[in-house]
C-alpha positions, -999 to 999 in steps of 0.1 A, spaced: -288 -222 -631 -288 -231 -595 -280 -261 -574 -301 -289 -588 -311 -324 -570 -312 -357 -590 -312 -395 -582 -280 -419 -588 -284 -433 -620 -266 -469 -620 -241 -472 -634 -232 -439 -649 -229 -422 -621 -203 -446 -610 -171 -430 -625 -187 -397 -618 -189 -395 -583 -153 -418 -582 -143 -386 -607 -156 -360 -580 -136 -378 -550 -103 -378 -571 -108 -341 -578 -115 -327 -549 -90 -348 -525 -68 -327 -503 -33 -338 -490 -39 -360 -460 -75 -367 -468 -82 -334 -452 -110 -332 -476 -127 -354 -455 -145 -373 -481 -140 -411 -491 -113 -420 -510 -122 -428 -546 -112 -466 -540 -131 -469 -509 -162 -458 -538 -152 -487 -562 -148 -511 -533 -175 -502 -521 -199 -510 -553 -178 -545 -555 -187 -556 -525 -207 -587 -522 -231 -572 -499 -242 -535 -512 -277 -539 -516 -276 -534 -556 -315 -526 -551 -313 -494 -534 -285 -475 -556 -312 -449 -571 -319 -435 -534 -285 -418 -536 -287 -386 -542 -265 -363 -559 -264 -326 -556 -251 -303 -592 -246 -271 -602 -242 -264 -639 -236 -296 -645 -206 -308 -623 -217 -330 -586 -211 -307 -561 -226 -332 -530 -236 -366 -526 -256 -383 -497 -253 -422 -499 -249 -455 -481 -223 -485 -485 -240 -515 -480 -274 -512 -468 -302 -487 -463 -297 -471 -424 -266 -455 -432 -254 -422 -444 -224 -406 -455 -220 -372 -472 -190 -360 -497 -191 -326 -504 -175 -299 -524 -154 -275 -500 -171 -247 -517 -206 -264 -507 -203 -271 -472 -241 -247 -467 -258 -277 -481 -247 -306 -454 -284 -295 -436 -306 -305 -466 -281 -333 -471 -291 -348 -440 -328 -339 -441 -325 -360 -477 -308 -388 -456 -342 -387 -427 -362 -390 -458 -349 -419 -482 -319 -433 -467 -333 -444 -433 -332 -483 -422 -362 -501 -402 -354 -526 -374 -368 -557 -372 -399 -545 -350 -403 -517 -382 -391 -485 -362 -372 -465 -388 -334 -452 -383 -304 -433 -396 -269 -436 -385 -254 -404 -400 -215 -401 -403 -199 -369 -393 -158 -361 -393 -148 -350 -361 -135 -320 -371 -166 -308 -389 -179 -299 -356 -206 -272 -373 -220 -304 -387 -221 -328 -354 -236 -294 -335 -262 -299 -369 -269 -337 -359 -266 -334 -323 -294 -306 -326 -318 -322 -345 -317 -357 -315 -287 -378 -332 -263 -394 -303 -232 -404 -310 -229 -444 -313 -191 -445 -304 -186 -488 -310 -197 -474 -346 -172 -449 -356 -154 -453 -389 -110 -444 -378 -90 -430 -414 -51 -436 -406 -24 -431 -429 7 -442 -434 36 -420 -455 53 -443 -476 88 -445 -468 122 -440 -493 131 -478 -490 113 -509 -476 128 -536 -452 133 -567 -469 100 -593 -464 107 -622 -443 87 -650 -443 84 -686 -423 103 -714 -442 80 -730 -468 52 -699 -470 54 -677 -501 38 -646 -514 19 -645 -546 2 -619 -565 -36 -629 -583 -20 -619 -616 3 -653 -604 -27 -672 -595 -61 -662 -589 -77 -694 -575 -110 -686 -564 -119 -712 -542 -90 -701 -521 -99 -669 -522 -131 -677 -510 -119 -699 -478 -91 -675 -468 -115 -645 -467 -145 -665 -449 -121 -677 -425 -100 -649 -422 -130 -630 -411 -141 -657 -385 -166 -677 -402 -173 -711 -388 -170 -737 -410 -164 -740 -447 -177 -712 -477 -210 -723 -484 -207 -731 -523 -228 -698 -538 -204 -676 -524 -173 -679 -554 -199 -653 -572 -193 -626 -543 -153 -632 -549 -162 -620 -588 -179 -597 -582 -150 -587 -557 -129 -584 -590 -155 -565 -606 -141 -531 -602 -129 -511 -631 -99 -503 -610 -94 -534 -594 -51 -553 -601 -49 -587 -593 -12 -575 -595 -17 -554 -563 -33 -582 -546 -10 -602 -523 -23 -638 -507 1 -659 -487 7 -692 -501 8 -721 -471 32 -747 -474 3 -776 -480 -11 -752 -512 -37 -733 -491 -41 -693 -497 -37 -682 -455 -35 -646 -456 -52 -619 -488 -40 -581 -486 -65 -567 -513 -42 -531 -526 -61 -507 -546 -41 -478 -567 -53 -438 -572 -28 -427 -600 -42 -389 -599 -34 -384 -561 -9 -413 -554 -28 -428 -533 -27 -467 -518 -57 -478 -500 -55 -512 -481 -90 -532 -484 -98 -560 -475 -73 -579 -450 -75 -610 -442 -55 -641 -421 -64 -675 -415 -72 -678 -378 -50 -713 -378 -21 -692 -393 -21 -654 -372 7 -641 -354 29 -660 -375 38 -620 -398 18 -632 -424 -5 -600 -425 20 -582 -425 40 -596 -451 9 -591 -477 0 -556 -467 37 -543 -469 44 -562 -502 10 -545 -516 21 -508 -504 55 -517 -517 44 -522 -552 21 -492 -551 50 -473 -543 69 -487 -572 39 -471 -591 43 -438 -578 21 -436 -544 34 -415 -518 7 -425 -488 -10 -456 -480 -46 -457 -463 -69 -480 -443 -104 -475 -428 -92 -493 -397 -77 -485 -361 -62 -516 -353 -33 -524 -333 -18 -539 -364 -18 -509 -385 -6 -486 -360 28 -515 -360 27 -510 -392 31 -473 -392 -6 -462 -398 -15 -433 -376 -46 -416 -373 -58 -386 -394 -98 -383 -382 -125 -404 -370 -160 -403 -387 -180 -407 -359 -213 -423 -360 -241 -405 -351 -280 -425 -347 -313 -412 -344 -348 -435 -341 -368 -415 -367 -400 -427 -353 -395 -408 -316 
């Protein structure tokens, strides 16, 4: 029948592509696609431009998705899971990418920044050939962390506690431990509870797996958001974040590991996180790959 071309259609095509991440995983995400949970966040997020979901495209042969070429929150970015069987069709991928997934600047001049594994080098000789430079302060680190036998007990400073959603799942506390966490000035403006719904959204999403940090006065000071793939025991850490009033106190810590713990309780055998910080790598996390990101102004 040959390989056909079609358009996302939201939202069916939701569980199928997550379906087509799950399948073709490989130990150590040496697949080199996104996780299936960094999908579903993705869609959850209070940012994906909702409007621009049918310029995904999705590549099929009799039926089953072979490729996809996408974005995750606006239109400028590209990123490209394929079937290992399927890697001949990354050039027309990223030709599809130059041609509906491209971003404008604010003086109109069209862009892509088009994100390549380091060790496909094949495709970074593709991009680098067709004008793309590598945008280094962009690059997207994967590290992993194997889950141990046992966990250390979690200590805590006197009068903090940790606490599940399922426990409580205020969201105005939510809301201020996020903004803050992630070095917002100020208070939440008042609209932004519906972007911690929609955070919830997810078909996948376990306000049991979700760990906040309880302050002594009441307030929520850290959130370790902990999301679950049963088919390849998987964990995949998303997001983090810790007061900036209440860091360096273990708090971060104390949420992540509690998260990973329980997901090891449910079977998970490695824990991810799209991050290269200094505090995953104290955690444990070392890196598999970095998904380097590579930018071309369409317009020269």
């Amino acid at each position: 029948m040959g390989i056909k071309l079609r358009h996302y259609l939201s939202p069916d095509d939701f569980k199928l592509v997550g379906d087509f991440l799950i399948a073709h995983y490989a130990s150590g995400n040496q697949d080199g696609n996104w996780l299936q949970p960094t999908w579903e966040y993705m869609h959850s997020h209070p940012y994906l431009d909702e409007s621009s979901l049918e310029k995904i495209a999705i590549w099929e042969e009799s039926g089953e998705i072979v490729g996809v070429a996408h974005y995750e929150s606006r239109l400028g970015e590209a990123f490209f899971e394929v079937h290992p069987k399927y890697a001949h069709l990354k050039p027309e991928m990223l030709e599809y990418a130059e041609s509906h997934l491209y971003g404008e600047s604010e003086d109109g001049k069209k862009y892509l920044q088009a994100y390549v594994n380091d060790f496909d080098r094949e495709f970074e000789r593709l991009v680098e050939s067709r004008g793309y430079q590598k945008d280094d302060p962009h690059k997207r680190p994967l590290f992993a962390f194997v889950l141990p036998s046992s966990f250390s007990p979690i200590d805590l400073p006197a009068g903090f506690r940790l606490k599940s959603l399922a426990e409580d799942n205020d969201l105005v506390k939510i809301d201020r431990v996020l903004w803050r966490g992630f070095n917002h000035a100020g208070e939440p403006p008042p609209d932004s509870i519906k972007g911690r719904k929609k955070m919830q959204s997810g078909p996948n999403f376990r306000k049991d797996l979700t760990i906040v940090v309880e302050a002594p006065n009441g307030d929520f000071v850290s959130f370790s958001g902990m999301w679950y793939e049963a088919s390849n025991k998987i964990a995949y850490v998303e997001p983090l974040a810790t007061d900036p009033d209440y860091r360096r106190m273990g708090l971060g810590k104390a949420a992540v590991m509690e998260g990973i713990r329980r997901c090891k309780e449910l079977g998970a055998s490695v824990a991810y996180v799209g991050s290269g910080q200094e505090f995953y790598k104290s955690l444990g996390f070392e890196k598999r790959f970095d998904s380097n990101c590579w930018i071309k102004h369409l317009d020269l």
